[in-house]
C-alpha positions, -999 to 999 in steps of 0.1 A, spaced: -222 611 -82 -223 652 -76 -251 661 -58 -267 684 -86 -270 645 -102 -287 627 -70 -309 657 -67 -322 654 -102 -327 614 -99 -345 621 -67 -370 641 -77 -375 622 -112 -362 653 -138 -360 688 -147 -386 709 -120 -422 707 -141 -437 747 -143 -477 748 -145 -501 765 -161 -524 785 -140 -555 761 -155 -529 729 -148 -524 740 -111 -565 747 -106 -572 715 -122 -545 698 -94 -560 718 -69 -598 713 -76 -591 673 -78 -570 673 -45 -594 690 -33 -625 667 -46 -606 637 -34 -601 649 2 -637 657 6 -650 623 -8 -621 606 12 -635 625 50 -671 612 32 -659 577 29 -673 578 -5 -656 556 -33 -655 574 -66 -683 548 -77 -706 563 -51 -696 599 -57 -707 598 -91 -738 581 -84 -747 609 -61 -738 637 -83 -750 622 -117 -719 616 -130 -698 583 -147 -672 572 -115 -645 574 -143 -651 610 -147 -648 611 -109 -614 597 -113 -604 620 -140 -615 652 -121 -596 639 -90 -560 630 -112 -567 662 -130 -571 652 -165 -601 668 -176 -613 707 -164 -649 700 -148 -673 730 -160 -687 750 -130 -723 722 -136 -702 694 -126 -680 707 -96 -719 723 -83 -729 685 -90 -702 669 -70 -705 693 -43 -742 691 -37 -735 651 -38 -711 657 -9 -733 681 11 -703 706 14 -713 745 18 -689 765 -5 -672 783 21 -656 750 33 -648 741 -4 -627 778 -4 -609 769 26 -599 736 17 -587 748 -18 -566 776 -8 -548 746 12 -552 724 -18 -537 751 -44 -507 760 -21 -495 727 -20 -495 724 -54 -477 751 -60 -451 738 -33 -448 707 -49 -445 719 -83 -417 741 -73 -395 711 -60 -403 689 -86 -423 663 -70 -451 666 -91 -460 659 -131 -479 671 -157 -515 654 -165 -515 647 -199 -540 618 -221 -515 594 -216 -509 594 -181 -486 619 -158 -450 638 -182 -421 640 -159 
């Protein structure tokens, strides 16, 4: 098997490209799901706190919906997070996405689950 092959079957197919809204989305939810994971929060809990269905929660996290600026306030007042912390941790967030996005190791939200 040539290694152009092995590479491709490795990382699952053709390297994905985002959208800039596709990697903010990634980034935001990464981002989400760190905070509520140094919270110990479970989704359930999170979107108690903020107001919000726990399934929501989830889809914010996997990034298959764009949470309006109402709902990201939401579930940051429900974690008790200052914004400046948010920042730092989504710069991190946004860089790996890109990162991983560029090697291949990442796919595509869509309704139906994640395109390779």
């Amino acid at each position: 098997m040539s290694s152009r092959r092995a590479a491709r079957r490795r990382s699952g197919g053709p390297p994905v490209f985002l959208t800039p809204s596709q990697a903010f989305a990634l980034a935001l939810g990464r981002t989400i799901r760190a905070l509520r994971a140094r919270r110990r929060l479970s989704q359930e809990a999170l979107g108690y706190r903020a107001n919000l269905h726990r399934n929501y929660v989830g889809c914010v996290e996997r990034a298959e919906t764009n949470p309006n600026l109402g709902s990201v306030t939401r579930l940051l007042v429900a974690l008790g997070i200052p914004m400046h912390e948010v920042w730092n941790l989504f710069v991190i967030c946004h860089s790996e996405v890109r990162r991983d996005a560029r090697a291949g190791r990442i796919g595509i939200p869509t309704q139906r689950g994640l395109a390779r």
